[in-house]
N, C-alpha and C positions, 0 to 999 in steps of 0.2 A: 523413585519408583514410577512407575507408567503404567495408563492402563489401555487397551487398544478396541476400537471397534472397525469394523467394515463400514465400508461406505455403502450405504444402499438410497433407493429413489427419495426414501423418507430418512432424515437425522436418526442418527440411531441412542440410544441411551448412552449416554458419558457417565466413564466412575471413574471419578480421578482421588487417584491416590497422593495423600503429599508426601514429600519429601523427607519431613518431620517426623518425629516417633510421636503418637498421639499423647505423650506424659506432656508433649510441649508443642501444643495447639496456636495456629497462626491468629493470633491478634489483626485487629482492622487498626489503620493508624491513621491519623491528620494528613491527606496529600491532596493539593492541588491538583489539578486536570494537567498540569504543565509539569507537577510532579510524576507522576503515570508515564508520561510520553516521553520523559527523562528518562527513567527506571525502566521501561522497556529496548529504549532505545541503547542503552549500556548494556540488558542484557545481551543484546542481540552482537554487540561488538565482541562479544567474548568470543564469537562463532569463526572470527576475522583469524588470519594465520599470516605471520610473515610470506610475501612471494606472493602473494596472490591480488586479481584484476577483480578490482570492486565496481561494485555499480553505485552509484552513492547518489540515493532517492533526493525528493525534493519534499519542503512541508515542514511544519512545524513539529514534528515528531523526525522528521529524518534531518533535522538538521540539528537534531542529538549529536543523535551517531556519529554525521559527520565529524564535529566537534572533539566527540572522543577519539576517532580513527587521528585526527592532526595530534590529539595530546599525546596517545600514545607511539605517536610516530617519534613527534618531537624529545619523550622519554628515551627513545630509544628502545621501549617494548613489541615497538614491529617495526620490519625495515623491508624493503624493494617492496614497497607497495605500487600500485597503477591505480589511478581513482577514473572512472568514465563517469562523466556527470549527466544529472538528467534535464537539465536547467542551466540558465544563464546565470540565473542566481546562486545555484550549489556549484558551477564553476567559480563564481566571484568567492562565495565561502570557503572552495578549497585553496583554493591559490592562495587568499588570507593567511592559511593555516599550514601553507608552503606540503600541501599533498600532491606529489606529481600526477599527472594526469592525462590523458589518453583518449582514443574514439573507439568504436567499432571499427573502424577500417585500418589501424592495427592492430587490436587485438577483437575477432569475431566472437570471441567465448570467452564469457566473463566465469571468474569463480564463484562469486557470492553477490550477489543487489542486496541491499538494505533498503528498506522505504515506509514509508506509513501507508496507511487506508481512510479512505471515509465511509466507508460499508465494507462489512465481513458479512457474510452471510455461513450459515450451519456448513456447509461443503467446502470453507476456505477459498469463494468465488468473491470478486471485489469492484467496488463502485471506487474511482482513482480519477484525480483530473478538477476535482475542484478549487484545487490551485492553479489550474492551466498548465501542466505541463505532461499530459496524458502523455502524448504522440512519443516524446521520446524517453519516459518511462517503461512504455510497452515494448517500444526497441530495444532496452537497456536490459530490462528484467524479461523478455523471450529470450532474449541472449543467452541467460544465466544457467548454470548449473545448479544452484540453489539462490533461491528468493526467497527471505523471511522479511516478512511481514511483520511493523511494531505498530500496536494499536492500543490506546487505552479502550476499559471495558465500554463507554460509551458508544462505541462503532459498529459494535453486534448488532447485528437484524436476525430475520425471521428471513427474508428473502430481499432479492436486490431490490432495493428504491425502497425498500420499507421503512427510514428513516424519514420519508416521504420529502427529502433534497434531493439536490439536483443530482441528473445523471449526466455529466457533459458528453458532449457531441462536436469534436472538430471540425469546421467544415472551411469550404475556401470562400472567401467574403462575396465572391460574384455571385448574383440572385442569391443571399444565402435567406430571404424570406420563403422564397420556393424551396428550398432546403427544410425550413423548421415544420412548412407546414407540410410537408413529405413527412417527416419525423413523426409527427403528431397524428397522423393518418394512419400509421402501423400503428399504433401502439392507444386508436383510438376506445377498444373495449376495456384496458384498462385506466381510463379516466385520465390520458394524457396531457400535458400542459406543457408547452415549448415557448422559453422566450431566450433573445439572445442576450448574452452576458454585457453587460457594460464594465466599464473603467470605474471602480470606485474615486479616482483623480481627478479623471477628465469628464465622466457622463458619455464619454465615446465609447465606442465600441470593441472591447478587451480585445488587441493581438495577442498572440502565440508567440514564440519565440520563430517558431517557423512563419510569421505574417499571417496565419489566417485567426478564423473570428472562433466562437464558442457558442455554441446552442444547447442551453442549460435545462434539459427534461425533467420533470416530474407526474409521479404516479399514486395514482388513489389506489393500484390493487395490483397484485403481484403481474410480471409480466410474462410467464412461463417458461418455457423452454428457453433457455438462456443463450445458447447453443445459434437457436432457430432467430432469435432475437438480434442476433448481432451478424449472422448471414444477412437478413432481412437490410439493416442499415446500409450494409458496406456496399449491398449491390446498386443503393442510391447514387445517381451519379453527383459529384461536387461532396459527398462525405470523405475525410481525409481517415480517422481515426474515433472511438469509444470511447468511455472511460469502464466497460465495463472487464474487468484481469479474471478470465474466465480458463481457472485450473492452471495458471500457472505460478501461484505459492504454493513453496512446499514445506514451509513453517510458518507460522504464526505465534507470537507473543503480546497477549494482553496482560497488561498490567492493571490490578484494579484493589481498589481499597484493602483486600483480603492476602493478596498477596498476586504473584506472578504465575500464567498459565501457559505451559509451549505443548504447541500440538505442531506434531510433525507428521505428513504423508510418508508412509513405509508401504512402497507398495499399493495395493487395495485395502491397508488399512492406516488408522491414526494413531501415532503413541501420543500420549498424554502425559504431561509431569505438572506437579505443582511445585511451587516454590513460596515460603514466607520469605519477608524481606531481608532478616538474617544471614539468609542460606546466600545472598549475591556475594560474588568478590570483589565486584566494582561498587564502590558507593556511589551516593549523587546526591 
């Protein structure tokens, strides 16, 4: 069952209906953080059809998915798949997992991206990129005809940055200190903090898969107009790309102790489904 609201300036009240006849109420159960992003990431492959050009996310939650798209390739349960990767890394993973695969510049129009989030905010708007592979995530899942979103319940906010981590910011390595503190200058009323990413290996300076560096934002207070916030960056000259995926999910699935939640954009408005754990046809 579903229930639906309109989108307006303010979140509007969610009544989610479950799945379940009320004689037989969703129990909470024992799951890990790695369990969640599991169980989400399977839900979301169910969405996958033979024939079709996937976008295949990067992350510890999309490299679920990917994992299941190989198993059931390998089953035989889908066949002429095209995988576009969003990373160097989920190329390495698919190839493992013998998933053919593909760019943008043969196929412009993907069918479906999978991926994770590190912020969801009430509007299905997302903070992406803390793994460093924004730039060509953004490319991969604009591409898309549909883009769901797997997130455990932990990723929810109130508004972006309100997790209060970072918001990445791609830029190219030349003066990219005049870069951060351009960054920080926008976004100085609401209490911004810009430092660049380093290399947890080296102490060097994180590249990108595309060679440039990472300028990792954080905010004490909502930063408003979302829209108006990310015109503001790109006119910066030496900015490459965001992290912030602004209306371009059109599902989302959190998974979280209680059971499974998928909101899907219909429109101007959201359907809502619940799911207990039961109700999957993929286990994990």
């Amino acid at each position: 069952m579903a229930a639906a609201y309109t989108e307006t300036h303010e979140p509007a009240k969610i009544v989610v209906s479950s799945s379940v006849p009320s004689s037989s109420p969703c129990l909470a159960v024992s799951l890990t953080q790695d369990d969640l992003k599991k169980i989400a990431a399977y839900k979301a492959v169910e969405y996958v059809e033979s024939g079709m050009v996937l976008g295949l996310g990067t992350g510890s939650t999309a490299k679920h998915a990917v994992d299941r798209i190989g198993q059931l390739l390998k089953q035989g349960k889908l066949k002429d798949i095209v995988g576009i990767p969003t990373s160097t890394i989920t190329h390495q993973q698919a190839v493992s997992l013998g998933i053919p695969l593909s760019d943008l510049d043969s196929h412009p129009v993907v069918d479906l991206a999978i991926d994770g989030a590190d912020e969801v905010d009430p509007f299905m708007n997302l903070v992406k990129g803390r793994g460093g592979s924004l730039l060509r995530e953004k490319m991969v899942e604009s591409a898309s005809k549909r883009f769901i979103v797997i997130i455990d319940e932990s990723k929810l906010v109130n508004y972006i940055g309100g997790s209060r981590l970072a918001m990445p910011v791609e830029v190219i390595p030349f003066c990219w200190n005049h870069s951060l503190n351009r960054l920080v200058a926008l976004f100085s009323d609401a209490g911004c903090v810009g430092k660049l990413r380093n290399s947890s290996e080296t102490g060097k300076p994180y590249v990108t898969d595309n060679g440039n560096y990472i300028i990792d934002l954080y905010f004490e207070k909502d930063i408003g107009d979302l829209n108006e916030a990310s015109d503001a960056i790109l006119r910066l000259p030496g900015i490459v790309e965001h992290g912030m995926f602004i209306c371009l999910a059109t599902s989302l699935i959190v998974a979280g102790v209680d059971g499974i939640t998928v909101k899907t954009k219909v429109g101007n408005e959201m359907e809502v489904d619940s799911f207990c754990y039961n109700d999957l046809r993929n286990s994990f």
